[in-house]
FIDOGU-109486 format. One line per 5 residues: number of its first residue (from 1); their letters; for each residue z, y, x of N, C-alpha, C. Coordinates in steps of 0.1 Angstrom, whole numbers, padded with zeros to 4 digits. Atoms other than C-alpha are relative to their C-alpha. Layout:
REM residues N
NUM> A> Z:Y:X:Z:Y:X:Z:Y:X  ...
This chain:
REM residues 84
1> XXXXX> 0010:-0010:-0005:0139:0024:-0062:-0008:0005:-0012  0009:-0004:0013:0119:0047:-0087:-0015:-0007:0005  0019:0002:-0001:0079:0045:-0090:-0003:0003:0016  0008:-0009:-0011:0062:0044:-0058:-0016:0013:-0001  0018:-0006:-0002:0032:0073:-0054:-0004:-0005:0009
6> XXXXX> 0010:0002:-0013:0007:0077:-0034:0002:0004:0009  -0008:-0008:-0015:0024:0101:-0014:0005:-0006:0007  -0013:0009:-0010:0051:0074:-0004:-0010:-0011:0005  0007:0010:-0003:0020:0049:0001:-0008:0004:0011  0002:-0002:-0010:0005:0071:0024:0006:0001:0014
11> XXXXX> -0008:-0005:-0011:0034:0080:0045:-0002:-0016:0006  -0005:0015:-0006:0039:0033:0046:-0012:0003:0011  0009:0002:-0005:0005:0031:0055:-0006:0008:0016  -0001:-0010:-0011:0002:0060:0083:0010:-0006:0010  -0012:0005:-0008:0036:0046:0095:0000:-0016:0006
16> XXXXX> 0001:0015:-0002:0029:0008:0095:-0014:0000:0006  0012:-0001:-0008:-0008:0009:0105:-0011:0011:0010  0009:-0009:-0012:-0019:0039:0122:-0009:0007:-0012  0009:-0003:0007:-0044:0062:0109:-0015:-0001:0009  0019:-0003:-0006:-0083:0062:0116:-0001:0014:0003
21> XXXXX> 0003:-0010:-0004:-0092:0092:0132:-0012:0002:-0008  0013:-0001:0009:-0126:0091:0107:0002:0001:-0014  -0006:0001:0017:-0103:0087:0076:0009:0009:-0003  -0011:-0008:0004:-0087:0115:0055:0009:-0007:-0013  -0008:0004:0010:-0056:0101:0037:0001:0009:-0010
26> XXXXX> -0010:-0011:0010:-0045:0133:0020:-0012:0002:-0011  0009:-0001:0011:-0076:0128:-0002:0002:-0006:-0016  0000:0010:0011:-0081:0112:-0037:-0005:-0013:0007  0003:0019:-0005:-0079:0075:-0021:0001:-0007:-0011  -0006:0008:0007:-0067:0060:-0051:-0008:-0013:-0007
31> XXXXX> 0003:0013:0002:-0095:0037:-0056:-0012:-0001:0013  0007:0003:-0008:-0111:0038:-0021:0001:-0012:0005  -0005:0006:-0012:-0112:0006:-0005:0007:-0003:0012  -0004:0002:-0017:-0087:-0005:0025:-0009:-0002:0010  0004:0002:-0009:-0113:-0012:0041:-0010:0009:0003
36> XXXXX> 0007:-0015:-0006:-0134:0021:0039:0009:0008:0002  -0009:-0005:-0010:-0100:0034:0049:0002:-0005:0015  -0004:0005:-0016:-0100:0014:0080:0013:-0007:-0001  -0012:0009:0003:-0072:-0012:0067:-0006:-0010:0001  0002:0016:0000:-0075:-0048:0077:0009:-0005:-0011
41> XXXXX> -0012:0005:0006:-0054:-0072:0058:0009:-0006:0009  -0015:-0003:-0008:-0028:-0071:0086:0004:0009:-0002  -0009:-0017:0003:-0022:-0035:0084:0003:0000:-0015  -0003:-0002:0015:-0024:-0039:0042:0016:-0011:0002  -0013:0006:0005:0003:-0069:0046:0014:0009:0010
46> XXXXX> -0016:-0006:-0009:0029:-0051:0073:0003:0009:-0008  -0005:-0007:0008:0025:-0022:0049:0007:-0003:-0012  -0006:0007:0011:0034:-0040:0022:0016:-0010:0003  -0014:0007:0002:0064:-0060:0034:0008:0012:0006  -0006:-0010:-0004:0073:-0025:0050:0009:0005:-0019
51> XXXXX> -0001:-0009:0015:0076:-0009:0013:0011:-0013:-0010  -0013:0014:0007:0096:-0048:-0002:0010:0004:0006  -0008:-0007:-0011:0117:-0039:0025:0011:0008:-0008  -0007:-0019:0007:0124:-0002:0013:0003:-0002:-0016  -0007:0002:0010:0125:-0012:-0022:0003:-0011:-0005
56> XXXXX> -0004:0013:0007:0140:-0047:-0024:-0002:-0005:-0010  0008:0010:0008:0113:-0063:-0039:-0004:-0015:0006  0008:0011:-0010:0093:-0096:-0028:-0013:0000:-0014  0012:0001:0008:0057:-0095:-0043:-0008:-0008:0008  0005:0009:-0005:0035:-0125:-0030:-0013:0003:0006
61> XXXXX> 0015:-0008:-0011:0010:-0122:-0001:-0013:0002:-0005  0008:-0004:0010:-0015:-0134:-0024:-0008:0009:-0007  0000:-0008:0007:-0013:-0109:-0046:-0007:0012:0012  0001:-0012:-0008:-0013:-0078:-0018:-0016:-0005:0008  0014:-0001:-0009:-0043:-0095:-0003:-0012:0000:-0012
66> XXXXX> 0009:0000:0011:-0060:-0097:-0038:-0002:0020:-0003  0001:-0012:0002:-0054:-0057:-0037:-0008:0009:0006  0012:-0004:-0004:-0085:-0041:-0029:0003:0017:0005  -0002:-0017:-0006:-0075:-0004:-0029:0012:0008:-0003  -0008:0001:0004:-0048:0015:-0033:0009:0004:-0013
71> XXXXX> -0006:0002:0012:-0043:0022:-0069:0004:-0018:-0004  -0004:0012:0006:-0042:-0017:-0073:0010:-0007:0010  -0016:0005:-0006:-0011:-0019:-0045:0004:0004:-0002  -0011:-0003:0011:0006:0007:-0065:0003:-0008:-0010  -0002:0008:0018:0004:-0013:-0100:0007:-0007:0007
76> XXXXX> -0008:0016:-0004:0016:-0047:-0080:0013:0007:0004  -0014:-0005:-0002:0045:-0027:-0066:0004:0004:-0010  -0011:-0012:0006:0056:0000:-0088:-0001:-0016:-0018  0000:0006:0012:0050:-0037:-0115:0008:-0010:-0001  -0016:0009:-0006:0078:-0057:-0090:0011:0009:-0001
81> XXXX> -0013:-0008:0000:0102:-0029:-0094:0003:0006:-0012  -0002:-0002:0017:0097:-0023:-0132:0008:-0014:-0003  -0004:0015:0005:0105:-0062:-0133:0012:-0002:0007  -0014:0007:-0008:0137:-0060:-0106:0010:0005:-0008
């Protein structure tokens, strides 16, 4: 799998958790909080094993729940798929 964006992080995240009707994705999110998006860390992990999934990685829960927004669940991904 190449790099993930944000584009393809939006579509997981819309797809795996729903969106907030008070939250605009298509903005610069890149270092908003999941959780001033309206992301628990349920919806952060299903999106995340959605996306291992799609690009046959395994990045540890740990990690995805240490990831605060989503420029720092890009790095952890697109930094398991530099390393697969």
């Amino acid at each position: 799998m190449a790099q993930l964006t944000l584009d393809d992080l939006r579509r997981v995240l819309i797809a795996c958790a729903g969106e907030n009707d008070d939250v605009d994705l298509s903005g610069d999110i890149l270092d908003v909080p999941f959780e001033e998006l309206g992301y628990d860390s349920l919806a952060l992990m299903e999106s995340a094993a959605a996306i291992e999934r799609e690009a046959g990685i395994s990045v540890a829960d740990d990690a995805v729940s240490d990831a605060e927004t989503p420029r720092a669940l890009l790095d952890l991904i697109n930094g398991a798929v530099r390393a697969a």
